[in-house]
C-alpha positions as CSV (number, residue, x, y, z in Angstrom):
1,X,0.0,0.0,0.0
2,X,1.4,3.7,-0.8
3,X,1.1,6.2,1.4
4,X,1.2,9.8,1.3
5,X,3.7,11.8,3.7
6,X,1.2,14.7,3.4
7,X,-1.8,13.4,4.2
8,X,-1.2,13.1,8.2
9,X,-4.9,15.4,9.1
10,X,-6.0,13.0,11.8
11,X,-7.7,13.6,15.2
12,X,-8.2,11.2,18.2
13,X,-12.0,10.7,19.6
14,X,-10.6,13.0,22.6
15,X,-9.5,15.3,20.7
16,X,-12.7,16.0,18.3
17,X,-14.7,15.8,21.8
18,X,-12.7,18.9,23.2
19,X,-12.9,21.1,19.6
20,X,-13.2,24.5,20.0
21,X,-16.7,24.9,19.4
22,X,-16.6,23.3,22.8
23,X,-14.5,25.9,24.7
24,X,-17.7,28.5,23.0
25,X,-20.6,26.1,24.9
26,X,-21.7,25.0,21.5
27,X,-22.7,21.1,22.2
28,X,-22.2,17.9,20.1
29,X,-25.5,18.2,18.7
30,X,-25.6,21.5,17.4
31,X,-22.3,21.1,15.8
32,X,-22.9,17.7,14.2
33,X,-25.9,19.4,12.8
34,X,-24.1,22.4,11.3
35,X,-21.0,19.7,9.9
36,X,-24.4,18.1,8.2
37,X,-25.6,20.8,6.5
38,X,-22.5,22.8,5.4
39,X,-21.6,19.8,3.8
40,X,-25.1,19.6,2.7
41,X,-24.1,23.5,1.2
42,X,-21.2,22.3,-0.9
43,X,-23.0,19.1,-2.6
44,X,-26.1,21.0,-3.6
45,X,-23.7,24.0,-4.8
46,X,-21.2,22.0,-6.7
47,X,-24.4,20.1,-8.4
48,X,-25.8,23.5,-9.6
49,X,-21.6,24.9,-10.5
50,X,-22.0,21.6,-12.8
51,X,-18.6,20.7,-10.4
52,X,-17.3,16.8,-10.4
53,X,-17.5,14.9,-7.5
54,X,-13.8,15.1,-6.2
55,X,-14.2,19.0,-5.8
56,X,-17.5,18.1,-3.8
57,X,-15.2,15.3,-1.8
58,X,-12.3,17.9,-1.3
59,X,-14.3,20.9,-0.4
60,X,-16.5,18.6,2.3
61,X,-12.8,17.2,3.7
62,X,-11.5,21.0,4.1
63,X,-14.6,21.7,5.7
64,X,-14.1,19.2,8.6
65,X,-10.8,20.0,9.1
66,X,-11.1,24.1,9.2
67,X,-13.7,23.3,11.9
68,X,-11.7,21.0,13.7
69,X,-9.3,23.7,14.4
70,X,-11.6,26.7,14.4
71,X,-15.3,27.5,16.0
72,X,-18.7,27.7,14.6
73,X,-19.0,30.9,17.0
74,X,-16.4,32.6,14.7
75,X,-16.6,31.6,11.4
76,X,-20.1,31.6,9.7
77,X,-20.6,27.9,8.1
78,X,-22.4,29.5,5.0
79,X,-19.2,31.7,4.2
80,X,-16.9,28.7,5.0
81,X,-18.8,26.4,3.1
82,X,-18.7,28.9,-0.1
83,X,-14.6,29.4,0.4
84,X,-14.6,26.0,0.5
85,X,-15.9,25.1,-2.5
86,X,-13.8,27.9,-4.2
87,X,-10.4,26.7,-3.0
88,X,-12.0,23.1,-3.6
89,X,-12.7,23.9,-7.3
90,X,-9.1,25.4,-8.0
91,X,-7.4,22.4,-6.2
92,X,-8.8,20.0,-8.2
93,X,-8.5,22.3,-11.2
94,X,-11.8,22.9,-12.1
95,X,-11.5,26.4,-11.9
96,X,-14.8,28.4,-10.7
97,X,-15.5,32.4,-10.4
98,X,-16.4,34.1,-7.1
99,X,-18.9,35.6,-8.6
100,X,-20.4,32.3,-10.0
101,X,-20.3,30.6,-6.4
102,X,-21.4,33.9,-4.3
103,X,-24.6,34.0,-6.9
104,X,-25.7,30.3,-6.4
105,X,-25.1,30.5,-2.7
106,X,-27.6,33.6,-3.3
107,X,-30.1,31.6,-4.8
108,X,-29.7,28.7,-2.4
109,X,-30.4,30.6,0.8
110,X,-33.2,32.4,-1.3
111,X,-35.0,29.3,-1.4
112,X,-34.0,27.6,1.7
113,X,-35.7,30.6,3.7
114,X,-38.5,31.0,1.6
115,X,-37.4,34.7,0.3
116,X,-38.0,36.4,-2.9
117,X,-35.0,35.2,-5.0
118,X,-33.5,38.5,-6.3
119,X,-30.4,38.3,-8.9
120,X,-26.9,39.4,-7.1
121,X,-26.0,42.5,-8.8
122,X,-22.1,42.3,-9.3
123,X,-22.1,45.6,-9.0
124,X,-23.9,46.7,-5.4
125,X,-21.9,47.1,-2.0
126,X,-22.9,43.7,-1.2
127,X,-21.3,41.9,-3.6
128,X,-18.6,43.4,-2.9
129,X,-18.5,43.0,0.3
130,X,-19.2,39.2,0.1
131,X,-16.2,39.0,-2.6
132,X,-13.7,40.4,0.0
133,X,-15.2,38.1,3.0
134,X,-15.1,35.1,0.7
135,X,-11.2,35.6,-0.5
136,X,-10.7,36.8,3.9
137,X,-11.9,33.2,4.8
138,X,-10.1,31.7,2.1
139,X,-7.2,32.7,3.5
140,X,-8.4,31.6,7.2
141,X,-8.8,28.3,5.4
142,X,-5.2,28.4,3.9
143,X,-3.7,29.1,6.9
144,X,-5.1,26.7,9.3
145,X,-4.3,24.0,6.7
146,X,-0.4,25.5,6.9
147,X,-0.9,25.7,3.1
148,X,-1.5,21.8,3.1
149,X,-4.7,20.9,1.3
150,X,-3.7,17.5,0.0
151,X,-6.5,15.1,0.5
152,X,-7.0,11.3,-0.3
153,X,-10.5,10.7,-1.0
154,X,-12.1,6.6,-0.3
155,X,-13.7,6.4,-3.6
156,X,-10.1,5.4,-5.7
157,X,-9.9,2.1,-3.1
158,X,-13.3,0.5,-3.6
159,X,-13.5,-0.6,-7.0
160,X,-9.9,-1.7,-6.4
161,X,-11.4,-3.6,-3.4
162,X,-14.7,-4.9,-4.8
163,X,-12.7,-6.4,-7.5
164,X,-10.5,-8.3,-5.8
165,X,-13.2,-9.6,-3.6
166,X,-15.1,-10.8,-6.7
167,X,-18.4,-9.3,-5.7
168,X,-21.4,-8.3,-8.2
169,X,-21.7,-5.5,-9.6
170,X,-24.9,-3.9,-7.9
171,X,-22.4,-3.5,-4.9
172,X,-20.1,-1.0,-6.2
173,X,-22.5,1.9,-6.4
174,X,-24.3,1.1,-2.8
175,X,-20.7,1.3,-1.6
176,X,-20.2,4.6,-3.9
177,X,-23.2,6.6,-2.4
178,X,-22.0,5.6,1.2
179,X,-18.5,6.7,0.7
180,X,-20.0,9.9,-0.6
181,X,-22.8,10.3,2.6
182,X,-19.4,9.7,4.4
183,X,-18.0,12.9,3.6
184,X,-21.0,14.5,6.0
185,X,-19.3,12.8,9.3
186,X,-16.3,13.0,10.6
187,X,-15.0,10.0,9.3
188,X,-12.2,11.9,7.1
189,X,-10.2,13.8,10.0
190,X,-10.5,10.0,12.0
191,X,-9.8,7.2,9.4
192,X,-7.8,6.9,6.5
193,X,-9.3,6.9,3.0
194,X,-8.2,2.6,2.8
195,X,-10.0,2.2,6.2
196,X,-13.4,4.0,5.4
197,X,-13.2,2.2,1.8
198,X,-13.1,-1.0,4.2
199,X,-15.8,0.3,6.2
200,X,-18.5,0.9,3.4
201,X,-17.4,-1.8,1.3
202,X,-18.6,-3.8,4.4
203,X,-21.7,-2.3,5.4
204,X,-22.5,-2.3,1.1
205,X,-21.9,-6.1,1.7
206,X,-24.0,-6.5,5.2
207,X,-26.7,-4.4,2.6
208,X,-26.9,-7.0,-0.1
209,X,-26.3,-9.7,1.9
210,X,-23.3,-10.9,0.1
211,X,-20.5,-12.8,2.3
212,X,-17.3,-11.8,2.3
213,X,-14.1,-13.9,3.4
214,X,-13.4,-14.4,6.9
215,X,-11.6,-17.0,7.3
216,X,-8.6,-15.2,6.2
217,X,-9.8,-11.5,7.3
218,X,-9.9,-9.6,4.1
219,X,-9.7,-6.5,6.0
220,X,-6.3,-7.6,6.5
221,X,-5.0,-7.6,3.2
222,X,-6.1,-3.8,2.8
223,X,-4.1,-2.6,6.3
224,X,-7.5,-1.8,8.6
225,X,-8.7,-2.7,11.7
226,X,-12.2,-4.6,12.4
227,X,-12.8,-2.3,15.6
228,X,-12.3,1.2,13.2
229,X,-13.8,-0.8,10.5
230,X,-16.7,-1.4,13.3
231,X,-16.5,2.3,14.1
232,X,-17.1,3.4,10.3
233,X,-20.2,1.7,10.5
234,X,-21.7,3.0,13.4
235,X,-21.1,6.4,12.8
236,X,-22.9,5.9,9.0
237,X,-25.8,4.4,10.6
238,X,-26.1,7.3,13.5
239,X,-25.9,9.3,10.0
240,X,-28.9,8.1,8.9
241,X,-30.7,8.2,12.1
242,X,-30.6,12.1,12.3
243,X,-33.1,14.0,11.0
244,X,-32.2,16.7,8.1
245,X,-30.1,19.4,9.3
246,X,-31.1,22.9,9.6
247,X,-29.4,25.9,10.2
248,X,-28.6,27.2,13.5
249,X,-27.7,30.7,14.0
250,X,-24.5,30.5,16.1
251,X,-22.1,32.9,14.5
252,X,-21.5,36.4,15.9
253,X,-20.9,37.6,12.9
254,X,-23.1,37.9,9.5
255,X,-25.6,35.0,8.9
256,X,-26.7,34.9,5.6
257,X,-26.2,35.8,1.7
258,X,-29.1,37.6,1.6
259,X,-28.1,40.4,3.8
260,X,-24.7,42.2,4.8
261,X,-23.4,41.8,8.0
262,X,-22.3,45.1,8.9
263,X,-26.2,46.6,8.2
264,X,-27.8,44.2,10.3
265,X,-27.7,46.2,13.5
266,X,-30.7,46.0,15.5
267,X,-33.1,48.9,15.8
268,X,-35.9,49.6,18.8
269,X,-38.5,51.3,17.5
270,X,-39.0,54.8,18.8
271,X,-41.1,55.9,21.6
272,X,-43.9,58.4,21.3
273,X,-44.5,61.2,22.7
274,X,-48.4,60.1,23.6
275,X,-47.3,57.2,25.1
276,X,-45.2,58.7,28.0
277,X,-47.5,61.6,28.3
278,X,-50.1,59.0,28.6
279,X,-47.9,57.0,31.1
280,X,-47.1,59.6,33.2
281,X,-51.2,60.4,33.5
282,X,-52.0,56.9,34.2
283,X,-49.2,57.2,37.4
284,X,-50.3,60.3,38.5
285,X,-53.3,59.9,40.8
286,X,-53.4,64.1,41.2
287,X,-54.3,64.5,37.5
288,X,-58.0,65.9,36.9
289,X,-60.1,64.4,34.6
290,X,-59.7,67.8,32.2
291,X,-56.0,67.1,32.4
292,X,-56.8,63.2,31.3
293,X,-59.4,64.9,28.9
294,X,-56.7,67.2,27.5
295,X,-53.8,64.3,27.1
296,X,-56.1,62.4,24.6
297,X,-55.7,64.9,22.4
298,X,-55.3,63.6,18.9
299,X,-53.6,66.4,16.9
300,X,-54.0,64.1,13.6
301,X,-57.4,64.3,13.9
302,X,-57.9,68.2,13.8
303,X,-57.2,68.9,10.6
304,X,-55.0,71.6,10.9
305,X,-52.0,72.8,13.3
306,X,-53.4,76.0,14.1
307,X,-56.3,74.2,15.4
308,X,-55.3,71.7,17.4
309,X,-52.6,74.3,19.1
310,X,-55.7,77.2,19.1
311,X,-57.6,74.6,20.8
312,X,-55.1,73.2,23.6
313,X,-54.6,77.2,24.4
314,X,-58.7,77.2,25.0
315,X,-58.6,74.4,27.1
316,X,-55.5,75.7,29.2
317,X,-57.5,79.2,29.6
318,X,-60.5,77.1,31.1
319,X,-58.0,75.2,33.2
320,X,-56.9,78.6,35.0
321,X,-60.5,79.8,35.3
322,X,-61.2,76.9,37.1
323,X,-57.7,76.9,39.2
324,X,-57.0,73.2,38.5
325,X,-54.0,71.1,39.6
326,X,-50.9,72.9,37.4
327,X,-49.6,69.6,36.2
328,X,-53.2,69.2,34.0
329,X,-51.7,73.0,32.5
330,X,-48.5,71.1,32.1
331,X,-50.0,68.3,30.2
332,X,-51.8,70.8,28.0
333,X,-48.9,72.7,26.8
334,X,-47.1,69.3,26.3
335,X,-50.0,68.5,24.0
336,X,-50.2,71.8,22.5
337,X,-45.9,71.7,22.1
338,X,-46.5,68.2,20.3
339,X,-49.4,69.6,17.9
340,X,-47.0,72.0,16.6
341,X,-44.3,70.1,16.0
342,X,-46.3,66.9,14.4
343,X,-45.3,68.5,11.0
344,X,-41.9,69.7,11.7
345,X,-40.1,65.9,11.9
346,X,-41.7,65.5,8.6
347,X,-40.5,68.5,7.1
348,X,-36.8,68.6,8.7
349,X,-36.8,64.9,7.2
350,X,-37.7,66.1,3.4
351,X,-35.7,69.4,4.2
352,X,-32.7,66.9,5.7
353,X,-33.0,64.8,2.5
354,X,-33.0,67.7,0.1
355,X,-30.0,69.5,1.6
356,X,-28.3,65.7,2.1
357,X,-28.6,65.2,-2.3
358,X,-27.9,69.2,-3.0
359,X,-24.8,68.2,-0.9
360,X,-24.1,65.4,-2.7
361,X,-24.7,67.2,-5.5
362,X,-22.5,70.1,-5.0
363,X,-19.6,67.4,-4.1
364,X,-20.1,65.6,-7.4
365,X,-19.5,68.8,-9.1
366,X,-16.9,69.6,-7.1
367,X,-15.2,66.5,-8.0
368,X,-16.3,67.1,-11.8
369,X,-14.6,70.5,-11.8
370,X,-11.1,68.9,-10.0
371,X,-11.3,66.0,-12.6
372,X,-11.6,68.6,-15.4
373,X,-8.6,71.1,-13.4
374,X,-6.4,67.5,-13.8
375,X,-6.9,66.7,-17.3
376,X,-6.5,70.9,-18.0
377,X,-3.6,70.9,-16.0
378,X,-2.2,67.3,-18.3
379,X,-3.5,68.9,-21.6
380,X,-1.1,72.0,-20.7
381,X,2.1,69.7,-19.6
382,X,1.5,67.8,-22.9
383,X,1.5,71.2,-24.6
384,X,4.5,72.6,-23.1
385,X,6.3,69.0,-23.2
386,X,5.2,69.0,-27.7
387,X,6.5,72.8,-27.7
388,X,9.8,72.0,-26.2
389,X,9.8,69.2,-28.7
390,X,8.9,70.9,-31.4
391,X,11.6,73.6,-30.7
392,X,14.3,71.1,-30.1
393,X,13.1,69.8,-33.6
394,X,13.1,73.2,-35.2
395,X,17.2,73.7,-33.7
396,X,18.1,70.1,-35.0
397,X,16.7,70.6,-38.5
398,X,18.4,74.3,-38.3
399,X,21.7,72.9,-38.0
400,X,21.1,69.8,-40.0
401,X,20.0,72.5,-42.8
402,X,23.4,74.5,-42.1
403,X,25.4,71.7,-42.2
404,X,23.8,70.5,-45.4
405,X,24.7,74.2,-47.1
406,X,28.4,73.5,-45.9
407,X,29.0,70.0,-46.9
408,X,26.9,71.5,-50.1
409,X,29.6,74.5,-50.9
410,X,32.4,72.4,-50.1
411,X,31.3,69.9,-52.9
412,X,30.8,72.8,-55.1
413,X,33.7,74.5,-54.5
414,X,35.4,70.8,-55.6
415,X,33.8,70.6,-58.5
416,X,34.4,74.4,-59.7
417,X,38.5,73.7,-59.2
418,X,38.1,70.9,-60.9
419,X,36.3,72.3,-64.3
420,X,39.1,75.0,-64.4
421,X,41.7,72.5,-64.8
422,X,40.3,70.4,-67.1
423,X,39.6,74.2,-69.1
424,X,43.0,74.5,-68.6
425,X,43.9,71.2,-70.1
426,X,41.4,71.6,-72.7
427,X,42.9,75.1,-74.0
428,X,46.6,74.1,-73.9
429,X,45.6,71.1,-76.0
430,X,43.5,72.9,-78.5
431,X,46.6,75.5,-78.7
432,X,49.2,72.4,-79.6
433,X,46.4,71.1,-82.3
434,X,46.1,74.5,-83.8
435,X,49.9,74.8,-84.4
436,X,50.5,71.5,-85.2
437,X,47.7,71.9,-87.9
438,X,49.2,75.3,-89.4
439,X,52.8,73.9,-89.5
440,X,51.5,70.6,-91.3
441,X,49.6,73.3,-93.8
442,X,52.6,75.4,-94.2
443,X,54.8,72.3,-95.3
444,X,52.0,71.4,-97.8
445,X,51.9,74.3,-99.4
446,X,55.8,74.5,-99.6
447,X,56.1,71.2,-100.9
448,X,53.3,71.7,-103.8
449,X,54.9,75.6,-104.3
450,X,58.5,75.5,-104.4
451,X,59.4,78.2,-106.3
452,X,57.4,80.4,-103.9
């Protein structure tokens, strides 16, 4: 059997009973549970990414062990589960977008909670802020592996194993889907991949009802154990005993896809005015009934704010004619205080709104006029920088042109010395021909004239 040096990611029982979900009073339940369905997560994401199985099997395996070393009360299982897949699909090089896995884990929590399913829009703040906490836990990821994401995976064994055995054929897939319902326990950070190949190739067997050789152990021959083989399937069937998992909000951080964790602060609602005044009145036991008359005041339902303050005025007047208890006179002008500013939250709201966009406004412009100052102020550097140019062109082709008139007179002043000699020669030569040709003429006329 070869073994890898790398693949050494295994706990003790002790040691996955005192994880650190532990130390933040999350139980064994409520984590098995959240293991279930963030492996749940990446199976039904990497069906709908049109992933293959081994980035399924690798991202479920990283899953287990980020979480061995790391709590559900810190890191959000939703946002694991999507890093997971996306350092699952470039390990196994099948190569997947963030922006393809942050929209399907959109659309999956859009239909597991039963909300409108709205498109992501690459483009908003929350994508964007997604993006960055999906590459952050990524990294989380990457650095509780120490960089070491190696992982051997049961499924290569058991058709090795299932045909040396000799078995029929209907037993290979039964022992395929349980190696992959595997992957949702813990099974991969506890066994090696040949001893949970062992394990579901024997509970396939114990299935169908098909014997297997005992009377030489063929676990043996594969290097396991019966107790861990024993142990594989007990944990398988305590698998199938639970019921579906569902998600448990246990993260301090953001929960969900759908919204952005840093806007889901809580809000309390704001208390009312007529609800304290009313308060107050119901503790007071000195409060007349005009006073209790006077607080039910409803200053919606006078129309106008003129009235309702005109008409608190007339029932403080008839509050002092009759010298009743101050605190009713109190309770009035509260009344008459709140009339008049019903109207004025609405307006400073609108008013607040309309300054808050001519703000914005006037900053857009101002950033508009400071874009246009910079491309001015490049425009007038390029202009000076092609002036320079041009006049260090203008000097060069200056001299070039001077030097071009000297190298030009030289050569003419060549070929003028030249011509003159060869005038010279010419007119020397003509002079010899000239004599030569009267003294020949002379002798002819001497020799044909001898008297003369």
């Amino acid at each position: 059997m070869i073994y890898t040096v790398i693949d050494t990611f295994y706990l003790t029982d002790e040691q996955l009973k005192n994880s650190p979900s532990r130390k933040d009073d999350i139980d064994e339940a409520t984590e098995t549970n959240l293991r279930i369905y963030g492996c749940d997560l990446i199976q039904e994401s990497g069906i709908l990414l049109r992933l293959p199985q081994a980035v399924m099997a690798t991202g479920q395996v990283l899953f287990h062990r980020f979480y061995c070393k790391k709590s559900f009360a810190r890191f959000n299982v939703k946002r694991v589960a999507a890093s997971c897949v996306w350092l699952a699909s470039k390990l196994e090089e099948s190569p997947r977008k963030a922006r393809q896995v942050l929209i399907v884990f959109h659309r999956m929590e859009c239909r597991r909670e039963n909300l409108p399913i709205v498109h992501l829009d690459p483009f908003s703040k929350k994508y964007a802020e997604l993006k960055t906490d999906l590459s952050r836990t990524e990294r989380h990821i990457l650095k509780e592996m120490g960089f070491i994401c190696h992982v051997e995976h049961p499924h290569k064994f058991i058709s090795n194993y299932l045909a040396t055995l000799k078995t029929p054929p209907e037993l290979t897939q039964e022992a395929w889907n349980l190696a992959n319902d595997s992957l949702r326990t813990t099974l991969c950070v506890q066994f090696k991949s040949e001893v949970v190949a062992c394990g579901v190739v024997y509970a396939a067997a114990r299935r169908f009802q098909v014997p297997l050789p005992e009377n030489e152990p063929w676990w043996e021959v594969f290097d396991a154990e019966k107790s861990a083989i024993d142990e594989v399937c007990r944990v398988l069937a305590h698998l199938y005993s639970l019921p579906k998992a569902q998600y448990i909000p246990v993260c301090k951080d953001g929960d969900s896809f759908t919204s952005s964790s840093k806007s889901r602060d809580s809000q309390t609602p704001p208390v009312s005015k007529e609800v304290l005044l009313s308060g107050a009145s119901a503790n007071n036991d000195t409060v007349t009934p005009k006073a209790a008359a006077s607080a039910t005041i409803n200053p919606d339902s006078g129309g106008s704010k003129n009235s309702v303050v005109k008409q608190a005025l007339d029932m403080l007047k008839e509050s002092k004619k009759g010298d009743d208890d101050p605190k009713s006179m109190a309770v009035a002008v509260a009344v008459a205080v709140e009339g008049e500013g019903r109207e004025e939250p609405i307006q400073s709201k609108s008013e607040h709104r309309t300054e808050a966009s001519g703000e914005r406004n006037k900053e857009r412009e101002r950033d508009r006029d400071r874009e246009r100052e910079r491309v001015k102020a490049r425009d007038r550097d390029r202009g000076r920088d092609s002036d320079r140019e041009r006049e260090r062109d203008e000097i060069d082709r200056d001299r070039d042109k001077v030097k071009d008139r000297k190298h030009r007179s030289k050569d003419r002043a060549k070929d003028s010395g030249g011509h003159s000699e060869k005038s010279r020669h010419h007119s020397s030569r003509d002079r010899d021909y000239h004599s030569s040709s009267y003294s020949s003429r002379e002798k002819d006329r001497h020799r044909h004239h001898p008297y003369s």
